[in-house]
N, C-alpha and C positions, 0 to 999 in steps of 0.2 A: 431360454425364452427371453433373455432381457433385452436382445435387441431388436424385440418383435413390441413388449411391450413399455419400454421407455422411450416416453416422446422428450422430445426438443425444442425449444423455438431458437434461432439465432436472426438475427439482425446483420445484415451486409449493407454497407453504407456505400455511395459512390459508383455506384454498376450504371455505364450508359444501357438506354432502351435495349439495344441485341443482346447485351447480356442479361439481363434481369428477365426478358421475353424467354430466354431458354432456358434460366434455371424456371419460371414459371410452367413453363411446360413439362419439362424435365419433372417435377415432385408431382405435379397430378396424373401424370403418366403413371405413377408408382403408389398413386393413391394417398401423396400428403398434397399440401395448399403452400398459397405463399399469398403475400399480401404486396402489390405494389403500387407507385403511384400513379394516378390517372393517367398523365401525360403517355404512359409506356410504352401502351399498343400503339397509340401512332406516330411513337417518336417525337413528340409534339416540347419536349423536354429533355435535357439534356443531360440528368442523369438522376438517379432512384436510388434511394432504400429498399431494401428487400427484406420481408421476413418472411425466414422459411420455417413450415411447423409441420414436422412428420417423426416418424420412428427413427432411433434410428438405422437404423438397417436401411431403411427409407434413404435417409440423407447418406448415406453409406454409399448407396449402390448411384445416385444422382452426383456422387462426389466422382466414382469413376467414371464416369459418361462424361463430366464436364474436365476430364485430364484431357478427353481427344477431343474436345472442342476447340475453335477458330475466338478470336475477338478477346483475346486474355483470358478464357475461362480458367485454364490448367492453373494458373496463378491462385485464382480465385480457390478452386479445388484446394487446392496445396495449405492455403489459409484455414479452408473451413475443415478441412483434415487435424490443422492445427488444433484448432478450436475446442473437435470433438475428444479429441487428447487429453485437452485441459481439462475439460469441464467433468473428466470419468476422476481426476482426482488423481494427486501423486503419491506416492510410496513414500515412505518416513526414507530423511538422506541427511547426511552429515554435511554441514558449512565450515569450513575452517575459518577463523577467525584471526588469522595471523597464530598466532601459540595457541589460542585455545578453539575450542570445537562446539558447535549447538547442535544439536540434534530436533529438525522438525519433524511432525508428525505422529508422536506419539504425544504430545501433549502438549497444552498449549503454554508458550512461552510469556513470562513474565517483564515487560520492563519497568524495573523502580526510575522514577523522575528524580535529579537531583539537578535543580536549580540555583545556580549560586550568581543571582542577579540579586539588585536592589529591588526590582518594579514588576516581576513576574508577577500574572495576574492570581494566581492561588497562593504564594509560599512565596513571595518576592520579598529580600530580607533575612530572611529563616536561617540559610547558609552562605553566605556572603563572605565569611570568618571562615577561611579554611580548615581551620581545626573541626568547629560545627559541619562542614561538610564532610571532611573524611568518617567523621563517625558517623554520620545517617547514611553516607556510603554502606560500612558495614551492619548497621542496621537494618538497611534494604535489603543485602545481601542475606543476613538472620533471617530476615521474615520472609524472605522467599524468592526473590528478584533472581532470574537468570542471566540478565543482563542490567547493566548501569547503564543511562544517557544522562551524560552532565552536558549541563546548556549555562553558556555565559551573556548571553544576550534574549532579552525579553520580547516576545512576536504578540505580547496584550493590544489590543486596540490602541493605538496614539503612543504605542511605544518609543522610546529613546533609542535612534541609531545608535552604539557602538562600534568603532573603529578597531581595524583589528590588534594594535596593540593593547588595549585594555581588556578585548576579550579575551587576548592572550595572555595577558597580566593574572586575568580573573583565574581561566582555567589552569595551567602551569602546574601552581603547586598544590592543586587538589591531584590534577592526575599524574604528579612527578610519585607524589605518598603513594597511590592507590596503585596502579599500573601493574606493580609487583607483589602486593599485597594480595588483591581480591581472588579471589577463586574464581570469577565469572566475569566475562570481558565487559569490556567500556566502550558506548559510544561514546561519538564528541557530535553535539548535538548544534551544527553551523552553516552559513551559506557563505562561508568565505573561504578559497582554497587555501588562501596562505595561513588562514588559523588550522584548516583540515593536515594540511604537510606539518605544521610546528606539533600536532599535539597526534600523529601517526607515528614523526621522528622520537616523539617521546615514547611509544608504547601502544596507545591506543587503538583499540581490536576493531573496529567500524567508523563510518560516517550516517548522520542522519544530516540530508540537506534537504530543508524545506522549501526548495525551490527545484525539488528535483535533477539536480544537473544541469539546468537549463537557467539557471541566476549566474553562477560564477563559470563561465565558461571554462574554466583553469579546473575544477572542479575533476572530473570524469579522469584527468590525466595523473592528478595527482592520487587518489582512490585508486588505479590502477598500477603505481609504480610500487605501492606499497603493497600491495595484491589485496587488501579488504576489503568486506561487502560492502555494499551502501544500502541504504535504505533512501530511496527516490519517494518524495510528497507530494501530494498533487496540490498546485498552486496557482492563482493568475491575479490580474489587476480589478479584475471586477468578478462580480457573480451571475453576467450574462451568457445563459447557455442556450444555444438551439437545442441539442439535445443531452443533458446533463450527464447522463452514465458515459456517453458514445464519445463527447468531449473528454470527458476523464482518460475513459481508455487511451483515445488520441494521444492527449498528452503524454501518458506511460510510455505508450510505443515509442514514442520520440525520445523518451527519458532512459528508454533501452536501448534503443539505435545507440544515443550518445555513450555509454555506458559500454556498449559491444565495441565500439567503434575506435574506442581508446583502451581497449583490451580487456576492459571488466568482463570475466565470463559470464553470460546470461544467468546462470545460477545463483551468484553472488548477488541478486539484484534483490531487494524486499521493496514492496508497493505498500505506499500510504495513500488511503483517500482524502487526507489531510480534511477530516471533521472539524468545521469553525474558523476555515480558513479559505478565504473568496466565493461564503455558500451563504447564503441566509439560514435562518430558524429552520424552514424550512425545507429547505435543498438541504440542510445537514440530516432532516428527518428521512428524506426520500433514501438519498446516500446508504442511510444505514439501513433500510427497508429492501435493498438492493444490494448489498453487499457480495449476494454470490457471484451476481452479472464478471464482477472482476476476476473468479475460476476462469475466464474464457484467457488471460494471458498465461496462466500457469507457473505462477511465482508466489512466494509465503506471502501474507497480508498482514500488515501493522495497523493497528485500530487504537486510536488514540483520542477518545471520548473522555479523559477524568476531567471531573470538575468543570466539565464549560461550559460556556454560558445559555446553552442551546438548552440543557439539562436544567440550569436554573429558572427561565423563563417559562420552562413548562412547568416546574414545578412549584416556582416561585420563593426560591431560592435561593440564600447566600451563598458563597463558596465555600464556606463550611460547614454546610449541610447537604451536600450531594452524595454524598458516599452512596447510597440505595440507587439514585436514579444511577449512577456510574455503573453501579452490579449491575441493573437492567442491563446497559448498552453492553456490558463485557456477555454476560450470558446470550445476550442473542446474535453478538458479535461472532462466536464461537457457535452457536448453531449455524448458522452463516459462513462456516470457512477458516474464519483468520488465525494467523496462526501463533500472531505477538498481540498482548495487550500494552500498551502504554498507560500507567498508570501513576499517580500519588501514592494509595491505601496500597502498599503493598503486600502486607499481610492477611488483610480482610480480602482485598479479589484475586488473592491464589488462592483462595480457600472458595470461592464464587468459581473460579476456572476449572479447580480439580472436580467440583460437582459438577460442572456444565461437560467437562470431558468424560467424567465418570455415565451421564448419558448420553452425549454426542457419537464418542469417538469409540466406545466398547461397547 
């Protein structure tokens, strides 16, 4: 019966009036609705939004009728087929990480933050001292961390460019020690290709770029020659959005394309909604109140809420006093979907995750 009685909404962006007029007809033929914009019945506009909301078995059977349709439908079909794919949820699958392996899906994954900047807005200073970094390396690693993300450049508000030889200076011999050491892979946490190839060449199991592939265009090629995943951030110059979720998504798709395009397999790909960065207080609240909407690409999700400042303003707080609001966003992060938390407290929110999975996920 479930696909008599689970409904759907999905949002189609970009359909001129003949398309959007037939999938329109099409769902209330079968007894679901769609929502479009005025201009559509008389063409008066030159292209719509569509939200379609039915069962689905509903959008199922409108999905085959619009494969033998005229005006691009089958296209459109083929997407929202995609969609509904996504959104039923994937099967726990093994990532290979260069030498070593994650496994999503059976629980949600850990990453300890090891910053070894001067100016980082929580811990800027902390590890700076490679010797101090390699040991809250394995400290991470003790308390829980399934993966490491060392970052040698600070993205706080008014931050200090770094050039890539100093971030390469920085990173070097923290992940020369670790690399061989850790039980559990390393990102390298950078939007520069040429720091991404120096500290791959060295070892390193992943990239996290915050600019998604789309900052360092060298990026995509170099993540590919060395076969590692990346994890792709959503990021821009401003925080103006027509429509906030549908923007994001955009971006990704584009962050995929580039990523497919230079060989990265689609699988290797992890999506950040990149929380605190080109969103106000409030676009980061929505963001996270919306989290599932991003099932619809079908890729792991990175949530990376520790200690920002979004958390502080609501609660009015320093940065060393967030750990509580941080568990909120990890718990409900994880009712939500994702499937990596990004964290500080590593030991207090694996211990927030194993409870939030312990109801979520079983």
């Amino acid at each position: 019966m479930t696909s008599k009685a689970v409904h759907r909404a999905i949002k189609i962006s970009g359909l001129t009036p003949k398309q959007a007029n037939i999938i329109k007809q099409e769902m209330l033929s079968r007894g679901g609705e769609t929502a479009v914009a005025r201009g559509v019945i008389d063409c008066s506009q030159d292209s719509s939004s569509v939200l379609v909301l039915g069962t689905v078995k509903q959008i199922e059977s409108m999905i085959a009728k619009l494969k033998i349709q005229p005006f691009g439908l089958s296209a459109v079909a083929n997407q929202l087929t995609d969609v509904l794919d996504n959104i039923e949820g994937r099967k726990p699958f093994e990532l290979k990480c260069r030498d070593k392996t994650l496994i999503f899906g059976r629980k949600t994954l850990i990453m300890g933050i090891l910053n070894i900047t001067p100016d980082s807005f929580s811990d800027g200073g902390s590890y700076i001292d490679p010797g101090k970094a390699v040991e809250q390396a394995f400290q991470l690693q003790e308390d829980g961390a399934d993966i490491i993300d060392i970052g040698a450049e600070s993205t706080r508000p008014g931050h200090k460019l770094v050039d890539w030889e100093e971030e390469t200076r920085r990173l070097l011999p923290v992940l020369s020690s670790l690399v061989r050491k850790l039980d559990i892979p390393i990102s390298v946490d950078t939007t520069k290709a040429s720091v991404a190839e120096r500290m791959l060449a060295e070892g390193a199991h992943m990239v996290n770029d915050q600019w998604g592939l789309q900052g360092d265009r060298e990026m995509a090629e170099v993540v590919s020659r060395y076969q590692a995943p990346v994890i792709v951030m959503h990021n821009q110059k401003n925080n103006i959005y027509p429509d906030l979720m549908g923007d994001m998504i955009d971006f990704f798709r584009k962050s995929i394309s580039l990523a497919q395009n230079a060989g990265i397999k689609r699988d290797a790909v992890i999506i950040d909604p990149g929380i605190g960065f080109a969103k106000s207080p409030e676009q980061n609240i929505q963001v996270l109140k919306r989290l599932e909407e991003l099932s619809c690409l079908g890729l792991p999700v990175l949530l990376g809420t520790s200690r920002k400042s979004t958390i502080g303003k609501i609660l009015d707080l320093s940065v060393d006093q967030r750990m509580e609001g941080t568990a909120a966003t990890v718990a409900l992060g994880i009712a939500s979907g994702v499937d990596i938390v990004r964290v500080h407290d590593v030991r207090e929110m694996a211990r927030v995750a194993k409870m939030s999975d312990a109801i979520i996920r079983f």
